[in-house]
N, C-alpha and C positions, 0 to 999 in steps of 0.2 A: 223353621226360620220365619222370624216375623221383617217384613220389611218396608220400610218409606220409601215410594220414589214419589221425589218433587221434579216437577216438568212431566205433562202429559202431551208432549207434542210427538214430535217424527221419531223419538228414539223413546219417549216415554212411555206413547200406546203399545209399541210391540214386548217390550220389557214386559210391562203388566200382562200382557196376553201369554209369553212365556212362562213368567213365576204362575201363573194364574192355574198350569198345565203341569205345574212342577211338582211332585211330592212330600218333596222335603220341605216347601212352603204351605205354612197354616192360614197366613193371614197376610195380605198385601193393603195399604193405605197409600193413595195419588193422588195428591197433591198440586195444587196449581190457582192461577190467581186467575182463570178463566175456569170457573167450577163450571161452565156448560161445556166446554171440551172435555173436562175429566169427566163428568156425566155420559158422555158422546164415548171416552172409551169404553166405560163401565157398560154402557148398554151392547156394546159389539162383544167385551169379552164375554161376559155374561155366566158370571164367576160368583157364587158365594164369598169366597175368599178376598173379594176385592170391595173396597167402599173407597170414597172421594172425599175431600175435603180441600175448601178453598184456603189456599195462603199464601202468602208475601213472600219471594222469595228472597227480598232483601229484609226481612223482619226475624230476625234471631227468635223473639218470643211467640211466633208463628209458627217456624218450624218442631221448636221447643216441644210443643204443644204436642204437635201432630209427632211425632217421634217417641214419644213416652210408651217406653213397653216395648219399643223395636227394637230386633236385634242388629241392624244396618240400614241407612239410608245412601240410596243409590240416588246421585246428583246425576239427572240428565236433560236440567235447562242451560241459563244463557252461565258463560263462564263469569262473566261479573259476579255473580251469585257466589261463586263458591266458597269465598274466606265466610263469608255468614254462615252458609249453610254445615262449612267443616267445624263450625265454632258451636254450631244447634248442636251439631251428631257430637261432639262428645259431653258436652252439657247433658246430653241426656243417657249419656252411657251407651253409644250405640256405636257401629265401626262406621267410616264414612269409605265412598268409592265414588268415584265420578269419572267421565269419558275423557275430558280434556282439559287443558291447565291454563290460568293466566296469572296476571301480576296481583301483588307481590312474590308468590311463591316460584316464577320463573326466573326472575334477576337474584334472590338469593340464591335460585341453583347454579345461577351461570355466573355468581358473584364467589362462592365457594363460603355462604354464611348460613347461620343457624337457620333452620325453620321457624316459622312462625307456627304453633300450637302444638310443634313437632312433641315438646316435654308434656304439654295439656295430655295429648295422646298415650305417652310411654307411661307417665303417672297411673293414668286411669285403665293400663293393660289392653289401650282399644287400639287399630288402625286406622290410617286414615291412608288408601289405596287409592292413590292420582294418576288420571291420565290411563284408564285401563279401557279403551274400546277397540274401536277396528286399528286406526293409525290415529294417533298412538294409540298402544296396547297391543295387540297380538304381534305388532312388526316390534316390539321390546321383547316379547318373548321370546320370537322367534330368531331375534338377537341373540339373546342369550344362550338360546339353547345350540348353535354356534359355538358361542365363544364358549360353553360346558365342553368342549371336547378339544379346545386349546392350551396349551399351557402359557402360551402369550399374545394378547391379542393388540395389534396395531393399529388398526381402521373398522369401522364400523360404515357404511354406505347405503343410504336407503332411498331407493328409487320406485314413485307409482306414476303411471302414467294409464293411457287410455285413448280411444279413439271411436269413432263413430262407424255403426255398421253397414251406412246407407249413404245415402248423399243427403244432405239435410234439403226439404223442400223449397225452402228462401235462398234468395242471393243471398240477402242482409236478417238478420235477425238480431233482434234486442240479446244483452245479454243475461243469462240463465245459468247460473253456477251447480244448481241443481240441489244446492241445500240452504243453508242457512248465509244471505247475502251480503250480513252487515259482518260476521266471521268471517267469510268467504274475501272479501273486499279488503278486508285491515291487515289477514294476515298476508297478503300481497303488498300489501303498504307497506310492514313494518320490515327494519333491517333486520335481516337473519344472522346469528352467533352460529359462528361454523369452531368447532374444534381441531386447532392444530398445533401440531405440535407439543401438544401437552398445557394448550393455553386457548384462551378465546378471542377472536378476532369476529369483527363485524361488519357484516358485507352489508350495501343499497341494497332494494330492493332491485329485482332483475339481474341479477351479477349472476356470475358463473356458468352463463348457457352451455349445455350440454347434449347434441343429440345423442339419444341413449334408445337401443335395440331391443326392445320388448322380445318376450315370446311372443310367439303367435299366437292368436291372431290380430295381437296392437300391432307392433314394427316399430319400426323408430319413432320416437315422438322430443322434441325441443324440451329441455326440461331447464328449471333453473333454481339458484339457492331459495329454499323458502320457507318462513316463519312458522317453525311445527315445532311438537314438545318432545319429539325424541331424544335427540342431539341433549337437553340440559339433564335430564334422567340419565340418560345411558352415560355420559361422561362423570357424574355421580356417584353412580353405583354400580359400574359393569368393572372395573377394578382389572386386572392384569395389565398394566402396564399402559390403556389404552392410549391413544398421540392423536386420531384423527375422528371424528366424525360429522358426516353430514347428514341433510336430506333435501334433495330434491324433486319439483312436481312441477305440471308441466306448465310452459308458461302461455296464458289468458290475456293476447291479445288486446282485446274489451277493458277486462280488469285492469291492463297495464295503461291502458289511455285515459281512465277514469283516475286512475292513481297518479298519474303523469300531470293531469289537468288540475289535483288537487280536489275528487271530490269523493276521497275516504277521508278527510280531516272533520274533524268536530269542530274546528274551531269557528266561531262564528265570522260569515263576510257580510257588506249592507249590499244589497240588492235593492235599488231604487226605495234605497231610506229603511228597509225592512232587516233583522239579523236575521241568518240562516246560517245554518251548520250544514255547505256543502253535501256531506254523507245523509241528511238527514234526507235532504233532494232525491239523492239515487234510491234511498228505501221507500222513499214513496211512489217512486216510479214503476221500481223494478218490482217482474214477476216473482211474486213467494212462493216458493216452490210446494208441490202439491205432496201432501200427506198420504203414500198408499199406502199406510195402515190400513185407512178406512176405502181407499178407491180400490183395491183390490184385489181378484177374484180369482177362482179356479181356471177359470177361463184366459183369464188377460197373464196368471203367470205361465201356462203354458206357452203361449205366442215368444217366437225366436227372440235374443235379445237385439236392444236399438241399439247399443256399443260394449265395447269389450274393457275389462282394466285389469291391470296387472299390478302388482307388487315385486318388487326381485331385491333382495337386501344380500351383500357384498359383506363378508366379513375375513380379512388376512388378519395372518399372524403367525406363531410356530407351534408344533408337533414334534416332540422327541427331536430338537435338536432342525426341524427341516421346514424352510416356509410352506404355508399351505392357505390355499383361499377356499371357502364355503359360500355358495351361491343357491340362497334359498331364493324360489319364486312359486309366485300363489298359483293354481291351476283355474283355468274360466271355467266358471258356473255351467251348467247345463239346465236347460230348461225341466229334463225331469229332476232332478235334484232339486232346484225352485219349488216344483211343485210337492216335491216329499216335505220339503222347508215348512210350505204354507199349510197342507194339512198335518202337520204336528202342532206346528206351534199360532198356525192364523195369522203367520204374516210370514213374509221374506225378507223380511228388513232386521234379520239378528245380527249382521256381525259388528255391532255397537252394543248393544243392549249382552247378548250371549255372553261376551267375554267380563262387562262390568258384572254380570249374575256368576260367572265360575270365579272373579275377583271375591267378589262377597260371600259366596260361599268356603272359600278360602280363608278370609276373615273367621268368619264367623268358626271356623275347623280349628282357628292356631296353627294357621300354617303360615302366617305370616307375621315376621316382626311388628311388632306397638312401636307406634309413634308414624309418621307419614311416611309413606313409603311409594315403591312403583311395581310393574311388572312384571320387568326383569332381576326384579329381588325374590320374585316367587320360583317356586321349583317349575322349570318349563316343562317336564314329563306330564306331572300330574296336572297341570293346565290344561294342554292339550289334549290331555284323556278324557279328561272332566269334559271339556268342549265334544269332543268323539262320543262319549258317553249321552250328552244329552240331546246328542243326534244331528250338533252342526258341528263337523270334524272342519277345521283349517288344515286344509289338502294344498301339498307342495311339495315341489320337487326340489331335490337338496343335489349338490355335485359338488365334489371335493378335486381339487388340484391342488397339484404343485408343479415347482419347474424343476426337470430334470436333466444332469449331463452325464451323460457317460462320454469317456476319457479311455 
């Protein structure tokens, strides 16, 4: 398998470091409009298999370029990018995949309207796999692989939350989202499309608070409606009868008072005679979060972890005639398991990068329908073995109920 990734940042470096380890991959090309960052992974991976090239991720004839001869390009920069970059990958005959989804291909899912390049794609026999990483992506499979043992599924419910293992050293401290801050920020902005009833309705931001019982060792944590790409996929394509889904994550304090104040908007305000896009403020202020791709070590992954998170996704519905709920939730990481992570593949940061590489290699096998698709249109067995297989198993506990009366 020959493959593009464009974006050599936080999800980009460990991907490459991944395929770089992979067998079934000949030849990797990374891509980025910072060619001394994709340099910067190239020297850590330190790979035959891998060369750099710089390009635009908004320049169709860029990616064009750099994609000729590849059998998939894996999208894992800014989401803006993506309609150009799904438009490069099949211009050039290649499948497309990427971690996370924006507009326009979000309001036509949640509109119930054609795709945009969806025919380009089915035409030319290729896929184009959105939306396939941590969440979204494994909480769509693991969706699915649910409702696979239903015969009618009602509600779909996806809860992550998280908590800290320590007492943090500050009274006050800036805020620190821990990934990517101007995503981080808007999807707290934007109003969230909850699926009900068989219809879309759209809540503020901040609506629906929830405290919601983690396993151990989160516990309860505040959770509220929030702008994520499950909910338009899975009401799409998960098909039996579905009526309800959501997702909720926990709610950001910080975030909400910036949001509150009006400084995720773009739009421009005058500030003693000057325009400024509010949002523009906070990204210059705020701390970018640190890349350990490259910070690292044998060392730093052994040490305990500083917080815990969990995933628990809720799916009811019927069996043979009798209500029944499935309650998958993720299992916390262990410090040795981190370190098995990092001496395989040279980083600990795969559950992004891992699931878009068993997406593409899906792709690339014809296991997946042509034309744009999701996750949970993939066979969830063989995802999750392919994951197990390549050494990062998505471990979770499943419990099955129903309610019972005897009379």
């Amino acid at each position: 398998m020959k493959v593009l990734i464009v974006g050599a940042g936080a999800q980009g470096g460990p991907c490459a470091s991944i395929l770089a380890r992979d067998k079934d991959v000949s030849k990797i090309v990374l891509g980025d409009i910072n060619l001394d960052l994709a340099n910067k992974v190239k020297n850590k991976v330190n790979s035959d298999k891998l060369t750099t090239v710089k390009l635009d991720a908004g320049k169709v004839e860029d990616i064009e370029k750099a994609a000729k001869g590849m059998d998939v390009v894996i999208n894992l920069t800014l989401v803006r990018f993506n309609a150009t970059i799904m438009k490069a990958a099949v211009n050039s005959g290649a499948h497309y995949v990427d971690a996370a989804m924006d507009y326009p291909l979000w309001t036509q899912l949640v509109k119930n309207q054609p795709l945009d390049l969806d025919d380009d794609f089915k035409k030319a026999g290729l896929t184009a796999l959105v939306s396939c990483g941590g969440s979204p992506g494994i909480t769509n499979v693991m969706a699915k692989y649910a409702a696979d043992k239903l015969d009618r599924v009602d509600a779909i419910k996806i809860r992550l939350g998280g908590r800290l293992l320590s007492k943090p050293k500050e009274v006050v401290s800036a805020w620190d989202p821990g990934w990517c801050p101007e995503i981080a920020l808007t999807d707290y902005a934007d109003a969230t499309p909850v699926f009900e009833d068989g219809k879309w309705k759209e809540y503020p931001p901040f609506s629906g608070p929830e405290e919601y019982n983690f396993p151990d060792p989160v516990g309860p944590v505040l959770l509220c409606h929030h702008h994520h790409e499950e909910a338009p996929t899975l009401a799409r394509f998960i098909g039996k009868g579905i009526k309800y889904i959501d997702f909720k994550y926990p709610v950001d304090p910080i975030a909400g008072s910036l949001v509150k104040m009006g400084f995720a908007s773009y739009e421009p305000i005058d500030v003693k005679g000057v325009k400024v896009a509010p949002i523009d403020v906070v990204m210059k202020l705020v701390r970018q979060p640190v890349n350990t791709f490259f910070t690292a070590t044998e060392d730093s992954v052994k040490l305990p972890p500083k917080s815990a998170n969990s995933m628990v996704i809720e799916i009811t519905g019927a069996k043979s005639g009798e209500d029944v709920k499935y309650t998958l939730s993720s299992l916390p990481e262990t410090p040795e398991e981190n370190l098995a992570l990092f001496r395989k593949f040279g980083t600990t940061s795969v559950f992004v990068s891992i699931p878009a590489i068993v997406g593409a290699k899906m792709c690339v096998a014809g296991d997946a329908d042509s034309g744009i698709t999701a996750p949970e249109c993939l066979d969830p067995i063989k995802f999750l073995k392919m994951m197990d297989n390549m050494g990062a198993p998505a471990r979770f506990k499943e419990v099955c109920s129903k309610e019972v009366s005897v009379s």
